[in-house]
C-alpha positions in Angstrom: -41.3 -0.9 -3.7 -37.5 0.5 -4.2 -34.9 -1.9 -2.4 -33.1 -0.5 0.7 -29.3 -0.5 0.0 -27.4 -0.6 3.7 -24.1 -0.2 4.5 -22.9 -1.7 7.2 -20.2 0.2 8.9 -16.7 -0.4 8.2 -14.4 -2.2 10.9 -11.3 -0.4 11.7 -9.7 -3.4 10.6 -11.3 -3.7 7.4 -10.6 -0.4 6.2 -6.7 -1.0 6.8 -6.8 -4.2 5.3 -3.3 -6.3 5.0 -1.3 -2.9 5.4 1.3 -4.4 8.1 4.9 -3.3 8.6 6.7 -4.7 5.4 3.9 -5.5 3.7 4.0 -3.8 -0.5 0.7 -3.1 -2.1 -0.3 -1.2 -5.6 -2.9 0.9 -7.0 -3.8 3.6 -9.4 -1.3 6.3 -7.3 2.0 4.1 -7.1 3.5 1.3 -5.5 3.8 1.6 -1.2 6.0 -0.1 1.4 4.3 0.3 4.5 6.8 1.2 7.0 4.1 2.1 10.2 0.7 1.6 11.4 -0.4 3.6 13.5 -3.8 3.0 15.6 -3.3 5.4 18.2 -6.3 8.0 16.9 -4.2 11.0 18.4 -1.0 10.4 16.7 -3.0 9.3 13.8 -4.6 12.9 13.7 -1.5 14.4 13.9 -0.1 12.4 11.3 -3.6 13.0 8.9 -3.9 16.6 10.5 -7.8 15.5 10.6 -9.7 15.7 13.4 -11.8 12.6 13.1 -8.7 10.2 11.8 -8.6 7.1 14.1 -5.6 5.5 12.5 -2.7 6.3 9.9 -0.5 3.9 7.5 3.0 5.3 6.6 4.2 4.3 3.1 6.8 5.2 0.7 6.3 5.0 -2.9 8.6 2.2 -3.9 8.5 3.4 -7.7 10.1 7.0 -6.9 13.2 7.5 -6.3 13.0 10.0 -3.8 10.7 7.4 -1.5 9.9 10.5 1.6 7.5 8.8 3.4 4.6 10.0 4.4 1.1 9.2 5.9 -2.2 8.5 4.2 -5.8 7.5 5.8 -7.2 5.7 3.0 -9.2 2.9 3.4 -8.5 -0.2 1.4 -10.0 -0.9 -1.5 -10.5 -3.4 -4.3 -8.4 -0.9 -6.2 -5.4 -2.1 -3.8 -4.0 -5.4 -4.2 -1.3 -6.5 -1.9 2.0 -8.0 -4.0 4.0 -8.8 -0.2 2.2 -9.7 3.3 3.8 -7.4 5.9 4.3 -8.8 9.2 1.7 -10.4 11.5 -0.5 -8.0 13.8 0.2 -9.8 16.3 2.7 -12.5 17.7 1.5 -15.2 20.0 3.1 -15.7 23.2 5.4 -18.9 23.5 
C-alpha cells in the first residue's frame, strides 16, 4: 500500500507568518521592510490584481536603493527568515 501524503490547509495566519509593520525579513529575492499588511481581501486584490488574493504584505527592498514599495502575496516560507520582529498584531486593552 502507497502512503497518503495530506496537506492540511494553510491558515491565513500561517501563510503571512511574522510579516508585521516594521518587521525585516530575507530570502533568495532581497531583503524587505514590511511597511503594510493588509487583510482586507478586496484591497488585497487590488493591491495583487488577483481575484482570489485574501490578503497583501507591502515591502520595500531594503538592499536597493531605489526602495518603491510594492505588494507581494507570497506565502512564508522556510526560505524567509525574519532578521527584526515588526510590531505586535495586536495590542491589548489597558
Amino acid at each position: 500500500m502507497i502512503p497518503t501524503v495530506i496537506t492540511l490547509p494553510r491558515t491565513t495566519e500561517d501563510e503571512i507568518g511574522p510579516r508585521r509593520p516594521g518587521a525585516i525579513y530575507q530570502n533568495v529575492d532581497g531583503r524587505f521592510e514590511v511597511l503594510a499588511l493588509i487583510t482586507d481581501p478586496r484591497e488585497a486584490a487590488q493591491q495583487l490584481r488577483r481575484d482570489g488574493a485574501r490578503w497583501a504584505v507591502i515591502v520595500r527592498d531594503t538592499l536597493r536603493p531605489d526602495g518603491i514599495p510594492f505588494a507581494v502575496g507570497s506565502v512564508w516560507t522556510t526560505s524567509d527568515y525574519l532578521l527584526r520582529e515588526g510590531a505586535p498584531a495586536y495590542v491589548p486593552a489597558a
